[in-house]
N, C-alpha and C positions, 0 to 999 in steps of 0.2 A: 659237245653233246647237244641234241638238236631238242628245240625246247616244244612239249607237250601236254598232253591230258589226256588224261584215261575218258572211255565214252560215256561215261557213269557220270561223269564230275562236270558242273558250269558254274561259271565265271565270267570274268571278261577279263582279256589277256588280248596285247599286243598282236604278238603271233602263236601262231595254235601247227606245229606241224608232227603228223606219223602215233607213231605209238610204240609200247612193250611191253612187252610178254615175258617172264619167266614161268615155264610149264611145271607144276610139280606135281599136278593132279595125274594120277593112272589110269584109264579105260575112262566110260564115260560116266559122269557125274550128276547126280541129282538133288541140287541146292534144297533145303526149304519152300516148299511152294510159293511163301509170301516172304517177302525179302523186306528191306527197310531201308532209310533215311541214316547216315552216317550221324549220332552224334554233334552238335553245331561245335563244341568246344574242339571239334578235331578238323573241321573245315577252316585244312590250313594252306597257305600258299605255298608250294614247293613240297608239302604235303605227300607221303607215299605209304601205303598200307597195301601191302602186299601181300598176294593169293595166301594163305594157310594160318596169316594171321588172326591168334586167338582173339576171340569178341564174344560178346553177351549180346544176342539180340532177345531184346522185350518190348513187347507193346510198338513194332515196329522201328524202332530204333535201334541202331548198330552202333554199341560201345566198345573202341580196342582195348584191349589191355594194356595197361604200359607197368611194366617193372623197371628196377635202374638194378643194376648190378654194382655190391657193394667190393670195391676196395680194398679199405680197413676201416676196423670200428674202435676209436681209443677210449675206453672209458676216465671219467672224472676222476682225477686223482686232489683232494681238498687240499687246498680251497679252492680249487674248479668246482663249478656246479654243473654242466652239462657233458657229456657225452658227443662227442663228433664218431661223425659218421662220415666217408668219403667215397662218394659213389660214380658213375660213369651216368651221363645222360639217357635215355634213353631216344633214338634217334630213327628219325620215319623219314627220309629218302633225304629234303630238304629242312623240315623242319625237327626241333629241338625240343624234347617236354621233362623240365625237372619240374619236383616239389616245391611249392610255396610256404611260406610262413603259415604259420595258423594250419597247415593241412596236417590231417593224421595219418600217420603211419604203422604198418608194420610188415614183419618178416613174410616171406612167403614159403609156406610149410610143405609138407611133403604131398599135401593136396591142396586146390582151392578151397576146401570147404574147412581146413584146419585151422582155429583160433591161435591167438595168440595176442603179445601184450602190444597197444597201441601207445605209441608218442605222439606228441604235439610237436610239428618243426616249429623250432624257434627263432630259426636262419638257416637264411638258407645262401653263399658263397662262393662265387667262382675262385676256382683257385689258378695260379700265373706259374711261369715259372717251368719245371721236372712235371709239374703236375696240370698244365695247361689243358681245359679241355674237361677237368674231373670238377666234382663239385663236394664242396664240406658243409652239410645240415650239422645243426646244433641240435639235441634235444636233452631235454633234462633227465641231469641222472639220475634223482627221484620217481621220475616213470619214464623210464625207457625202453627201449622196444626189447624182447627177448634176443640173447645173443648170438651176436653176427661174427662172422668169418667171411674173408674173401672169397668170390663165387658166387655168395648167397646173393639174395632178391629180396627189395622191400618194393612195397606196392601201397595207394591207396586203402586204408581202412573203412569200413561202414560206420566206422564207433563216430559216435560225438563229445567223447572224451577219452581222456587219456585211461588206461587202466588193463584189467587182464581177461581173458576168454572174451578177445573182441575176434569181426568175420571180417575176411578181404571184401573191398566194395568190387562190384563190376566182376563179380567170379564168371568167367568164359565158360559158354553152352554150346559153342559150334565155335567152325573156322572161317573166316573171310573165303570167297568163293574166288572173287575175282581179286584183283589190283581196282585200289582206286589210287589216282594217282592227278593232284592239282598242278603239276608244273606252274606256271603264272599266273594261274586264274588267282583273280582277288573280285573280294566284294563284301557283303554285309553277311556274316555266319545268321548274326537273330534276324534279318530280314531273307533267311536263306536266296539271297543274292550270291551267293557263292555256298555249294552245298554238293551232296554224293550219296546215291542212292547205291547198294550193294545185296548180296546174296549170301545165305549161310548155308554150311554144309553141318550135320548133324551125324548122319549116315552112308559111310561110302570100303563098305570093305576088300575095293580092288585097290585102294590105298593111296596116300598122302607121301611123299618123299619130303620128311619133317624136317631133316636136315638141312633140307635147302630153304627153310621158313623162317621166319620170326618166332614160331612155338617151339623151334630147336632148343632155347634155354630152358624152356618148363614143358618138355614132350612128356616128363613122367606126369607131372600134374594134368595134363591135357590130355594122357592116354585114360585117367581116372574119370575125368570130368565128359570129355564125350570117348566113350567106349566105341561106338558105333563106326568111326573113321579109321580104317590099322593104318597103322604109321608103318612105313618102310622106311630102315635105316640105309643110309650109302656113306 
């Protein structure tokens, strides 16, 4: 595969060659007039955010979403005190973004805007082995998140502690317009020496083919949160 970068995205990268496109947009499109600057925490090398992907843009700033798709959830049976939780990464072309220690979590509900109970990851574990590639959070069974089933989706919380009727951080207000996409660019994210500016779509009712997106896993929450975009199923 020929190695690249979207025209949004700079860096500095060895060799720089072409481009790609996956089309999912229908007729013609009218982004947000005023677009934004990618988030620094996601200007990442090898790095891919692709057209339809759900984002929160505020205050010019373009947040992806990221959920991890859980697994299994085995609760603490005493004298365990914690709760595992075994989820899939969530993964952007090249690069990789699970949960850290000390981040809060919780489930993602039948909307964005639905509370629910927030954990503290406790640990966080790559797992080896049948399970290579998946990863096991700790979190205490004392507050743990509301309960999960394979399928479901946990996400960043806004809570600053653990507890109940907390809100998901970064709840998505449009869709990524275009692809940004870092292939080797590297550089400094806080010195935006390596950075990506992008476009959000809000309103477009000649339609998104969602299934071919990253908002294919939460289309129902994303048809609630922006109305304005119909999603065409294929």
């Amino acid at each position: 595969m020929p190695a690249f970068s979207s025209f949004n995205a700079f860096g500095s990268e060895n060799l720089n060659v072409g481009q790609s496109h996956k089309p999912v947009w229908l007729g013609v499109v009218s982004p947000v007039p005023v677009g934004g600057t990618l988030a620094k925490a996601y200007a990442k090398t090898g790095a891919l955010y692709e057209a339809g992907t759900p984002v929160n843009l505020t205050g010019k700033i373009i947040t992806p979403f990221v959920a991890w798709e859980v697994v299994s959830f085995t609760a603490a049976v005493s004298p365990a005190t914690e709760d595992s939780i075994v989820i899939k990464p969530a993964v952007f072309g090249g690069a990789e973004i699970v949960p850290a220690a000390d981040d809060l979590i919780q489930k993602v509900g039948a909307t964005f805007a639905a509370t629910g109970k927030a954990a503290v990851v406790a640990s966080i574990t790559a797992l080896t082995g049948a399970d290579a590639g998946k990863y096991e959070i700790k979190v205490l069974h004392s507050a743990t998140v509301d309960n999960l089933t394979e399928g479901d989706y946990i996400a960043i919380s806004s809570a600053t502690a653990a507890g109940s009727s907390k809100s998901l951080a970064n709840q998505p207000n449009g869709y990524l317009y275009n692809d940004i996409y870092f292939g080797k660019l590297e550089g400094d994210a806080n010195a935006y020496t390596i950075a990506a500016i992008g476009a959000v779509v809000v309103n477009h009712p000649e339609g998104l083919l969602v299934d071919l997106t990253p908002a294919a896993a939460v289309k129902a929450q994303m048809a609630a949160a922006v109305p304005g975009v119909y999603q065409v199923l294929v």
